[in-house]
C-alpha positions in Angstrom: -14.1 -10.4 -76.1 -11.2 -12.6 -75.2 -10.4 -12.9 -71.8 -7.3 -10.6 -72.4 -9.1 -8.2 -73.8 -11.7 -8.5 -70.5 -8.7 -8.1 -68.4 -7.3 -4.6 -70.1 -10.7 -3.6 -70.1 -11.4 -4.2 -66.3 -7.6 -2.1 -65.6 -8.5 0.5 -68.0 -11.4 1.6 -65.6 -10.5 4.5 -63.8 -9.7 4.5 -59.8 -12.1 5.9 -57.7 -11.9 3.7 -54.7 -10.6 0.3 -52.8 -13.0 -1.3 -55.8 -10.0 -1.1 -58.1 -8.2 -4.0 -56.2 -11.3 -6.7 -57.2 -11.1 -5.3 -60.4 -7.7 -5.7 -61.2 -7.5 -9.0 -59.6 -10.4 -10.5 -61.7 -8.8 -9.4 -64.2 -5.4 -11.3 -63.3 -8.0 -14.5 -62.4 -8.8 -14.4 -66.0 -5.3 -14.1 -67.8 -3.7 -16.5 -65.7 -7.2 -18.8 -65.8 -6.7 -19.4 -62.3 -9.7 -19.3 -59.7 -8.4 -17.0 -57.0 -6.2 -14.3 -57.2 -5.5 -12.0 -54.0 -3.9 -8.7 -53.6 -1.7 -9.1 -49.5 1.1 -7.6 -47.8 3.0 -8.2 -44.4 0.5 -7.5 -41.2 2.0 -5.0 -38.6 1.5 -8.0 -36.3 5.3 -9.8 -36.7 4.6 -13.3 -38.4 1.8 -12.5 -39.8 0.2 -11.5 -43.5 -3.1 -10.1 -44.2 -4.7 -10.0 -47.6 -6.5 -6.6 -49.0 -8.2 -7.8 -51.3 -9.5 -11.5 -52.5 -11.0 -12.5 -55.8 -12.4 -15.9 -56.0 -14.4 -16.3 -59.3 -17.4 -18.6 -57.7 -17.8 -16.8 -54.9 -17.0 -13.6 -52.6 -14.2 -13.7 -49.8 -13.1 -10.8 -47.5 -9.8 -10.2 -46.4 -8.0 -11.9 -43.3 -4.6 -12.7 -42.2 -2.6 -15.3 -42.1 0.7 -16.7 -40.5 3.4 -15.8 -43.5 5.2 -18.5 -41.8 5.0 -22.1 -43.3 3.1 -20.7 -46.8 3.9 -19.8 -50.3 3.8 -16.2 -49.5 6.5 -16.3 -46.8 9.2 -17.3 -50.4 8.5 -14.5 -52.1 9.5 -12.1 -49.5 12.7 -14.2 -49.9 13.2 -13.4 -53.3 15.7 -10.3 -54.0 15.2 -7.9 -56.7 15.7 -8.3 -60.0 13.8 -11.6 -58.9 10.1 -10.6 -57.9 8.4 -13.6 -59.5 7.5 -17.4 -58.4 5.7 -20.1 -59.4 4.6 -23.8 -58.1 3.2 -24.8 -60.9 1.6 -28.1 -59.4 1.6 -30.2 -55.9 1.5 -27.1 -53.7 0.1 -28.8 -51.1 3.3 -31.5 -50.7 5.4 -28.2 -51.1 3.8 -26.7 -48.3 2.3 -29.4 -45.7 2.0 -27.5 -42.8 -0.6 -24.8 -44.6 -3.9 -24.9 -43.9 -5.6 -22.8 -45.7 -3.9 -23.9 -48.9 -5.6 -27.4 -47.9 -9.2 -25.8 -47.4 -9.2 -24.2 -50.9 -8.1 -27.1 -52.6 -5.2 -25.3 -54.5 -2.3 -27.3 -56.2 -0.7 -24.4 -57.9 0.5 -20.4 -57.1 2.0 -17.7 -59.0 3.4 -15.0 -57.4 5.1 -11.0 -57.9 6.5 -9.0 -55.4 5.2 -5.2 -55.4 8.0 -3.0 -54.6 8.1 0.6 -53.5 10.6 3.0 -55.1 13.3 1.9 -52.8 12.6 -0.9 -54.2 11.6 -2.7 -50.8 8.9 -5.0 -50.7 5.4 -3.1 -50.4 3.2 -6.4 -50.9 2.4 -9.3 -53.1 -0.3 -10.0 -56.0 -0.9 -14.0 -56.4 -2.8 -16.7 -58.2 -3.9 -20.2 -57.0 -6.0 -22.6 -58.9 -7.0 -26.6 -58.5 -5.5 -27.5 -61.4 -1.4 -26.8 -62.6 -0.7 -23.6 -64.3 1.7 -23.8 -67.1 4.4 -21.1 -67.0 3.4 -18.5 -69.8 5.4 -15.0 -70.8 1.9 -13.2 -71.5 0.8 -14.1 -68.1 4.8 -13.3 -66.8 4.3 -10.1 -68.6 1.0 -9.1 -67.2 2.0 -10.1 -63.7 4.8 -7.8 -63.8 2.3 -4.9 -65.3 -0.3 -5.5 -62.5 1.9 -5.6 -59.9 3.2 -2.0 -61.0 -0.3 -0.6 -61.5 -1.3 -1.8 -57.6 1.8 -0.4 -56.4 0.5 2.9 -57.8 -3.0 2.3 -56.8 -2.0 0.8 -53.1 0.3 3.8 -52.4 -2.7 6.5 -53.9 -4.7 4.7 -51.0 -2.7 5.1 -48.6 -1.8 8.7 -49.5 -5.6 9.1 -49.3 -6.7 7.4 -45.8 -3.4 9.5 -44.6 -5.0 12.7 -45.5 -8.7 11.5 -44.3 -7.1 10.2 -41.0 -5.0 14.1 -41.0 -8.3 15.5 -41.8 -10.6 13.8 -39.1 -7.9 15.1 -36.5 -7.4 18.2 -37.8 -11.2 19.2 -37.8 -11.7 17.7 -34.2 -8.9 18.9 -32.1 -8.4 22.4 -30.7 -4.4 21.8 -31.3 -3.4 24.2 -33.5 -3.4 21.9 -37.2 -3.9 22.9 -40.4 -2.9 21.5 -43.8 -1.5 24.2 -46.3 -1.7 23.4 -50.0 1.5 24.5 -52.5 -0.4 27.6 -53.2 -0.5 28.7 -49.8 -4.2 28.2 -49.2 -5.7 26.8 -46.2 -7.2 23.6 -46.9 -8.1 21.9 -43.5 -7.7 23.7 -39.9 -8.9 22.5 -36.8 -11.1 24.2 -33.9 -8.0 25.7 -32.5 -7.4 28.3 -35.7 -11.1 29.4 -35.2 -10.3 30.0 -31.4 -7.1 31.6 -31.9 -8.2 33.9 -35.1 -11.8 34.5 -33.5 -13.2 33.2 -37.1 -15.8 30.5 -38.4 -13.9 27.5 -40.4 -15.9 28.8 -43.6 -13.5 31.9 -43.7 -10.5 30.3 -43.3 -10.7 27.1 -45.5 -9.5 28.5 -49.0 -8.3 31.1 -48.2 -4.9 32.6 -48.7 -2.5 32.2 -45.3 -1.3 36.2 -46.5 -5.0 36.7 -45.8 -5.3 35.8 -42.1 -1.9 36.4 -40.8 -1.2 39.6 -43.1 1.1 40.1 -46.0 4.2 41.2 -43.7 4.2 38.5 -41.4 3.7 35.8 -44.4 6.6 37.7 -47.0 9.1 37.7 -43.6 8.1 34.7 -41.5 5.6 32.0 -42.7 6.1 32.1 -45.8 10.1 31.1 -45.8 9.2 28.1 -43.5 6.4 27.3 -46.2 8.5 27.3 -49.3 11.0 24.8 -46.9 9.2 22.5 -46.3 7.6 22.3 -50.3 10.9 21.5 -50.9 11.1 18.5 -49.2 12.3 19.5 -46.0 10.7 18.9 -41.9 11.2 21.9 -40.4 10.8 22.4 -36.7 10.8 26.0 -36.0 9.6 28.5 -33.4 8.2 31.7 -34.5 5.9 34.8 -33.6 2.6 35.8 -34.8 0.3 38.7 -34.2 -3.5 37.3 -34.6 -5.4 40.5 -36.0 -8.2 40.1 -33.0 -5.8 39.7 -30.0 -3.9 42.8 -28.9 -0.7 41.2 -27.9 1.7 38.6 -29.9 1.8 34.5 -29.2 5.0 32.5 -29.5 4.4 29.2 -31.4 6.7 25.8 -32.1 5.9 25.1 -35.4 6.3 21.7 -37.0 5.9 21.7 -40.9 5.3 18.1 -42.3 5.8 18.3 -46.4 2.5 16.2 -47.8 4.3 13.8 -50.7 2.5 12.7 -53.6 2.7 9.2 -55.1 5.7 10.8 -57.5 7.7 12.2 -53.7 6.4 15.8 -55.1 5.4 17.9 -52.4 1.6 19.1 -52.7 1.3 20.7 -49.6 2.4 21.7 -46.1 1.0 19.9 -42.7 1.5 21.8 -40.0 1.2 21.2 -35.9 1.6 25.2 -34.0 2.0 24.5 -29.7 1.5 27.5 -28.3 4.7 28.5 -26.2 3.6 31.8 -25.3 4.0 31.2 -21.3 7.2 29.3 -21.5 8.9 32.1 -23.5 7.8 34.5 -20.9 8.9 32.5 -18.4 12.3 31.3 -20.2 12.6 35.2 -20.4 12.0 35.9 -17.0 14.7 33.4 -16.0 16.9 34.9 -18.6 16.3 38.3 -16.8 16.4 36.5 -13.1 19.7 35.6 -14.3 21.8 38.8 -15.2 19.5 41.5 -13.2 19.4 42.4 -9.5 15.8 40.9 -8.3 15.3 44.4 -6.0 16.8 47.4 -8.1 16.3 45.7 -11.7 19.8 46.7 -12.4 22.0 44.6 -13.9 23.7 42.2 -11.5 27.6 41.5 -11.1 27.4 38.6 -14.2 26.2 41.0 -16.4 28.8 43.8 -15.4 31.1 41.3 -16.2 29.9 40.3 -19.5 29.5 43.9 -20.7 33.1 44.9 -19.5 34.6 41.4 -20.9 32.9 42.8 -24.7 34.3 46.0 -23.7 38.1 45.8 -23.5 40.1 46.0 -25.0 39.1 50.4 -25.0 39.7 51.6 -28.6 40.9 55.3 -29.0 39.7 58.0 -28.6 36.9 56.7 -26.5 37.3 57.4 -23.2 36.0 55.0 -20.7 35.5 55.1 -16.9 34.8 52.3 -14.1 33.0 54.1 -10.9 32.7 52.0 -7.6 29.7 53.5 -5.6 29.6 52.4 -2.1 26.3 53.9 0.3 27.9 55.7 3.6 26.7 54.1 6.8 24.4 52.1 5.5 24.5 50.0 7.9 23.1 52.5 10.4 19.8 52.7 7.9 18.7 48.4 8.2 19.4 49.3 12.1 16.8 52.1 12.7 14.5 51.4 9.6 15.3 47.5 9.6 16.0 45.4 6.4 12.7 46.5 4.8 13.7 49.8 5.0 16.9 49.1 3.7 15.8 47.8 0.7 13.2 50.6 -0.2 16.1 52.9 0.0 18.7 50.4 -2.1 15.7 50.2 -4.7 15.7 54.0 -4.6 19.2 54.4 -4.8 18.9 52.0 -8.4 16.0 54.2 -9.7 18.2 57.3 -9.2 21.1 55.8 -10.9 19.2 54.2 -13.9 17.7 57.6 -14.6 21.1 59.6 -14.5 22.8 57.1 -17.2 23.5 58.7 -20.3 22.7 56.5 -23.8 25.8 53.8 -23.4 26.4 54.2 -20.1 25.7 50.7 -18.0 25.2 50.2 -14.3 25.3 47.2 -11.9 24.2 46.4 -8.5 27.2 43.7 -7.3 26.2 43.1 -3.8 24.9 44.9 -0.7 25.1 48.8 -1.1 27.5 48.9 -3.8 27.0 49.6 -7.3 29.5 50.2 -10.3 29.0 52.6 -13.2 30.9 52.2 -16.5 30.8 56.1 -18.2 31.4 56.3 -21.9 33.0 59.5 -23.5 33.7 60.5 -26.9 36.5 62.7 -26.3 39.7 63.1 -23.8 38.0 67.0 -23.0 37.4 67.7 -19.8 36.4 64.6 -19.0 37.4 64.4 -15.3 35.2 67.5 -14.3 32.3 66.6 -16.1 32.5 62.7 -14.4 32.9 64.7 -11.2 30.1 66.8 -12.0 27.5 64.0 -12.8 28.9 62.0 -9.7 28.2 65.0 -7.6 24.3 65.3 -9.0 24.1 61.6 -8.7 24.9 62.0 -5.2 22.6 65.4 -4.4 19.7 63.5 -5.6 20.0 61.0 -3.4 20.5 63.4 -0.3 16.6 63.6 -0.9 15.4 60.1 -0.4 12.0 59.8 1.5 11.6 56.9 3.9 7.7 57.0 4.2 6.8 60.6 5.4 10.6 60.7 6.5 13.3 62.6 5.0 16.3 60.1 4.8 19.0 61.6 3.4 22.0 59.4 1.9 25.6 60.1 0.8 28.0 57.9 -0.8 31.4 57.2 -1.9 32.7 56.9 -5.2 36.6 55.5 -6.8 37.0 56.1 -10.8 39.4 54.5 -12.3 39.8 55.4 -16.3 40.2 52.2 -18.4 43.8 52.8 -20.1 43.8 51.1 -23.8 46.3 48.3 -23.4 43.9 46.8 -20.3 42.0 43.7 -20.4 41.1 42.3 -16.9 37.8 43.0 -15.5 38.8 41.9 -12.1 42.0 44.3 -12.0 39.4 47.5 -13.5 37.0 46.6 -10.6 40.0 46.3 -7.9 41.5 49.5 -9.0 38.2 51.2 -8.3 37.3 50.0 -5.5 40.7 50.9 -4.0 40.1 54.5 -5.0 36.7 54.6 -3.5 38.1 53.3 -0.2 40.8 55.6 -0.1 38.1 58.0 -0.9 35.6 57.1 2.0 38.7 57.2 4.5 39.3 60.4 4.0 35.6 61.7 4.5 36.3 60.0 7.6 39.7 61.6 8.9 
């Protein structure tokens, strides 16, 4: 067997493991006739190289690393594609002076090819160096050019792999909600936290079918969307909400899905990293709610009023729309006797009362103090008057029944409509207008 021959048969082994890299470097060694071939690629430390793999024919060397500065190495990163190739073919030492460890091995010649990603940015470097000159040759050229593309396969498979074994390790360890998802929608690695949060051993989630532990609804209409996303190519960042079948109430997650690329940029699967934001939606909502609601009745506050009445206006025919201003009668006598405590049992009251005697699109507000503002909806001009009259006055009857403790405290009130004409569009004027009339109103109880 020639030492060709050896060479294609050493690269036509299959790739199980990092082995490959001594294999495929022997076999370079051997076409090029050189003693030491080496497989290296820039260090993360800046300045430096480190090589992967080293193939001397008399003897076994690991990898180490190297300042790129200085050496043969550092020229080909200097080389720009379509030129991936060098070669000193003798005196390397005189080339390169200042190199130590060219001077320990003895080497007076290097040959060199860049391996380049699909960017076509470097990725690392496959090399020869031998005691003796090497004459430039197109079958080794040739086969330099071939090995360098096979590594780059090879190198990025690795990495690929050790990514997913480091993903893995994390995964399995950490109670951080992880899982990897392959691209038929199976669970393939989940950590601690998906047994805690699904109350269910790792043995029946791994393999399983992400429709068969969230349920088919919640995968067809929320996960599986994201899923198909992210297969696509895409990082999606995401917040969603799940119902675990063994907890009783729903948890708010932000979801990160990761698309897992294969050597060919194919997505093969889904990573995915869940925090649970269960308590920071509630309180997110609580501060929404703190916001546009009245923190003692629960009513709406004066914002909100606002807001609904901005949506409001303009009125469209023939709807029929009405702005009551409520204001308590001598309130001020009830935080005297009863004190502010008081006072506020009875304001709470007075919003209880109200909510309960809106009808399906009527709204209510609590703007300050003891005055509140209805907006009444009707679907006709008929009667309309009366029948606001009517509810006002059973508004206000029900109120005359208040309890204080075991005390009867009776309270009346005083109300101003004013009906929202079609061509109107200031909230401010509806409320003034109101307000006038309940005044006006409250005088005359008073005279």
């Amino acid at each position: 067997m020639t030492d060709t021959e050896e060479a294609l048969a050493l690269l036509a082994a299959p790739c199980t493991d990092e082995r490959f890299f001594q294999r495929a470097l022997k076999a370079l060694a051997l076409v090029t006739q050189c003693r030491w071939a080496a497989f290296g690629r820039p260090a993360q430390t800046p300045g430096k190289a480190e090589v992967i793999a080293f193939c001397d024919l008399k003897q076994a060397v690991p990898g180490f690393q190297f300042d790129l500065k200085g050496s043969p190495c550092e020229t080909i990163y200097q080389l720009r594609y379509p030129d991936t190739h060098i070669l000193y073919h003798s005196n390397l030492q005189q080339h390169f002076p200042d190199f130590q460890l060219i001077k320990d091995l003895g080497a007076q010649s290097y040959q060199a090819e860049l391996i380049l990603d699909d960017d076509g940015k470097p990725l690392g470097h496959i090399l020869v160096m031998d005691p003796l000159p090497q004459t430039p040759s197109v079958k080794s050229n040739e086969f330099f050019r071939l090995l360098a593309q096979r590594i780059g396969v090879e190198y990025k498979r690795l990495l690929m792999r050790q990514q997913l074994n480091m993903h893995q390790e994390i995964i399995a360890t950490t109670q951080h909600l992880m899982s990897f998802v392959s691209d038929s929608f199976e669970y393939q690695i989940i950590s601690q936290g998906y047994e805690t949060l699904f109350g269910l051993p790792r043995e029946k989630i791994i393999g399983q079918h992400v429709a068969d532990i969230h349920g088919k609804e919640i995968f067809e209409t929320r996960l599986r969307p994201l899923l198909e996303r992210s297969l696509n190519g895409e990082t999606v960042n995401t917040e969603t909400v799940i119902q675990p079948p063994n907890l009783n109430h729903p948890i708010y997650l932000n979801v990160l899905h990761t698309p897992f690329l294969n050597e060919q940029g194919k997505a093969t699967g889904v990573i995915i990293s869940a925090h649970n934001i269960t308590k920071l939606n509630q309180l997110q909502k609580q501060t929404e709610y703190l916001a546009y609601h009245d923190s003692l009745t629960g009513l709406p506050n004066r914002l909100s009023l606002f807001n609904h009445l901005s949506q409001l206006l303009p009125i469209s025919s023939p709807q029929r729309v009405a702005v009551i201003y409520l204001d308590l009668d001598e309130f001020k006598l009830v935080n005297d006797q009863h004190g502010h405590h008081g006072g506020d049992q009875i304001l709470s009251q007075v919003g209880r009362i109200i909510a309960e005697q809106l009808q399906q699109h009527d709204f209510a507000a609590r703007i300050g103090g003891d005055e509140f503002v209805i907006v009444k909806h009707f679907e006709s001009h008929m009667d309309t008057d009366e029948m606001l009259k009517h509810q006002l006055a059973q508004l206000v009857s029900v109120m005359q029944q208040l309890q204080l403790g075991d005390q009867s405290l009776p309270i009346n009130a005083s109300w101003g409509i004013h009906w929202v004409n079609e061509n109107e569009n200031d909230v401010s004027t509806l409320l003034s207008n109101a307000d006038t009339r309940m005044y006006q109103n409250k005088r005359a109880k008073v005279l």
